[in-house]
Structure formats: C-alpha cells, structure tokens
One Martini backbone bead per residue (centre of mass of N, CA, C, O) as a GRO file, in nm:
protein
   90
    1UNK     BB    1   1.941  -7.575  -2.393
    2UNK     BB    2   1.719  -7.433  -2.515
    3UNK     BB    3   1.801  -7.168  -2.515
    4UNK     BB    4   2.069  -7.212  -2.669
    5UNK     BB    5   1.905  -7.285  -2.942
    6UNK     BB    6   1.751  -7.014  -2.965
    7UNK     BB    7   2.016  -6.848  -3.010
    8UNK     BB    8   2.149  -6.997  -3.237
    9UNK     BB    9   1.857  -6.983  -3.437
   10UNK     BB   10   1.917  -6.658  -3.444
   11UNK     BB   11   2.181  -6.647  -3.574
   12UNK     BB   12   2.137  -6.831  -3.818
   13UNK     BB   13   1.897  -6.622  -3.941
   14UNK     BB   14   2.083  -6.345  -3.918
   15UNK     BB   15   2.250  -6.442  -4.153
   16UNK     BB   16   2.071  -6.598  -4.340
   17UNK     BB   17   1.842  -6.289  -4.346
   18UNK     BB   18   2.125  -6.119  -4.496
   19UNK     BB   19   2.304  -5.833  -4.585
   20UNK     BB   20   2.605  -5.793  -4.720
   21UNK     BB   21   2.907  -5.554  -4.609
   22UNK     BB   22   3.100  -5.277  -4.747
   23UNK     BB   23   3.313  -5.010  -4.699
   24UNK     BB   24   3.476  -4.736  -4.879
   25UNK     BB   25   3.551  -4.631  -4.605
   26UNK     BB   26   3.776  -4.516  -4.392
   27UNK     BB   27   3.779  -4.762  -4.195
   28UNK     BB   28   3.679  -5.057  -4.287
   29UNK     BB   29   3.361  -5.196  -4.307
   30UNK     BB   30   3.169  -5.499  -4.188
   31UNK     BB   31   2.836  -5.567  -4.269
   32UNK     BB   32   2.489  -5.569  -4.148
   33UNK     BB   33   2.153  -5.649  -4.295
   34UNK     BB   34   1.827  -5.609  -4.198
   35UNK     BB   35   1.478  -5.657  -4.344
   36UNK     BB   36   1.143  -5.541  -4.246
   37UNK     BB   37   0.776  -5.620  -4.333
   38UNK     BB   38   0.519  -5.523  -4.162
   39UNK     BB   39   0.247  -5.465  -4.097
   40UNK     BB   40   0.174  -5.340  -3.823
   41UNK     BB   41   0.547  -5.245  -3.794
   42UNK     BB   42   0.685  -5.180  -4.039
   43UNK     BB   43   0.949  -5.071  -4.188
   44UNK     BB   44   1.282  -5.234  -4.103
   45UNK     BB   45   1.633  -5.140  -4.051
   46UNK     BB   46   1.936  -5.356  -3.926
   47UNK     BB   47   2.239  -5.245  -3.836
   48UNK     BB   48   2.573  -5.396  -3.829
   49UNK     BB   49   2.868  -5.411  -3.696
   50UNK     BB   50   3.154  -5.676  -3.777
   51UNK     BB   51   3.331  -5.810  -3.570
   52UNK     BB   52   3.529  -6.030  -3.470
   53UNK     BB   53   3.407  -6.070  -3.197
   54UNK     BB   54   3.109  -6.117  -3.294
   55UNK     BB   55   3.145  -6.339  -3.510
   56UNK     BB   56   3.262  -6.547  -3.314
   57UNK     BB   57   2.991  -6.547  -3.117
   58UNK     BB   58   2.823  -6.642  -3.330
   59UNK     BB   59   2.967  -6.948  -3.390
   60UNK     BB   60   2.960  -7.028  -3.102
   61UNK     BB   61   2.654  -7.048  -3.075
   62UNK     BB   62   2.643  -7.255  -3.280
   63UNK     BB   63   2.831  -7.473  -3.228
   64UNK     BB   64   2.781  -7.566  -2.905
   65UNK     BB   65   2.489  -7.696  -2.946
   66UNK     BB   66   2.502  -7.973  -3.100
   67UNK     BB   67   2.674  -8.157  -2.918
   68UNK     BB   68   2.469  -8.142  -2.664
   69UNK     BB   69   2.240  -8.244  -2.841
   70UNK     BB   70   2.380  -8.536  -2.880
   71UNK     BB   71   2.461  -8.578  -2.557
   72UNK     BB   72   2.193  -8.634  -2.484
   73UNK     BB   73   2.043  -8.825  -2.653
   74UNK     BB   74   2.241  -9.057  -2.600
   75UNK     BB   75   2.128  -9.046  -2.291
   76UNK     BB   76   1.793  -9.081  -2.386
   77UNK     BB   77   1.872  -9.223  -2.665
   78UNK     BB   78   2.110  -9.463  -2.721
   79UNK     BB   79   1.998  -9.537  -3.045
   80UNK     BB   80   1.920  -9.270  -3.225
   81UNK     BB   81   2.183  -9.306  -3.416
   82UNK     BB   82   2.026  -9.575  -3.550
   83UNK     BB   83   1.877  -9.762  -3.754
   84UNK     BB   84   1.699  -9.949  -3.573
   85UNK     BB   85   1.595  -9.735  -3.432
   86UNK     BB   86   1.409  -9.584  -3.704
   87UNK     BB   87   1.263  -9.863  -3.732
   88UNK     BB   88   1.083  -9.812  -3.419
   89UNK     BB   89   0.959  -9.544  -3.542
   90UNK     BB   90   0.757  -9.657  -3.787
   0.00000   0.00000   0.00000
C-alpha cells in the first residue's frame, strides 16, 4: 500500500508542477512539461504527450489508493475518523 502511495504521490506533483499545452499542428496534442533546475544536476526538461490511456491511468493510480488507506485506518484504528478518536490523541 506504501508503494502505491507514493506512486500516486508522484503522479499528483507531476501534474500539479507541471505546464500543459495543446500543439497547433495537425493532428492535435494534448501534452505535459515539467521543468526542474538543480544546481548540482543542471536545468532539466520533460515533455510528455499525453493520450486518453495515460491520463486515465494517472487519475487511477491517485483514485484508488486514498479509499485502501481509509479502509486499513478503519480496520487498525477503529475510530480513527471520529471525533471522540481525535479528542483521545491531543
């Protein structure tokens, strides 16, 4: 489950600091870029075009990981999501 945490964890920075563009040229496309400057590793560039399977697989990878960690908290901390729960852990 960690893992796929942090595979999710990784799609949702990877769109959210990222610059999304369409081309002007036939036929149309729909991509991402993603630019990153470190001082040891140099000024970076990834550009990705971005079909209907990729971003679904994206929106899966971040969908289905938060309902598993809610169903686990549930099973190991019973009352994790209750009020009474939140007053016991301050």
């Amino acid at each position: 489950m960690l893992r796929q945490a942090l595979k999710a964890d990784e799609s949702r920075k990877s769109i959210l600091h990222s610059t999304f563009g369409v081309s002007i040229d036939e036929p149309v496309v729909f991509s991402r870029t993603k630019t990153t400057a470190k001082f040891k590793r140099g000024f970076k560039e990834q550009c990705e075009a971005l079909d209907t399977d990729t971003v679904n697989t994206c929106l899966d990878t971040i969908a289905t990981v938060g309902p598993k960690i809610m169903e686990f908290m549930g099973r190991v901390f019973p009352k994790w999501n209750t009020r009474e729960w939140r007053r016991e852990q301050t």
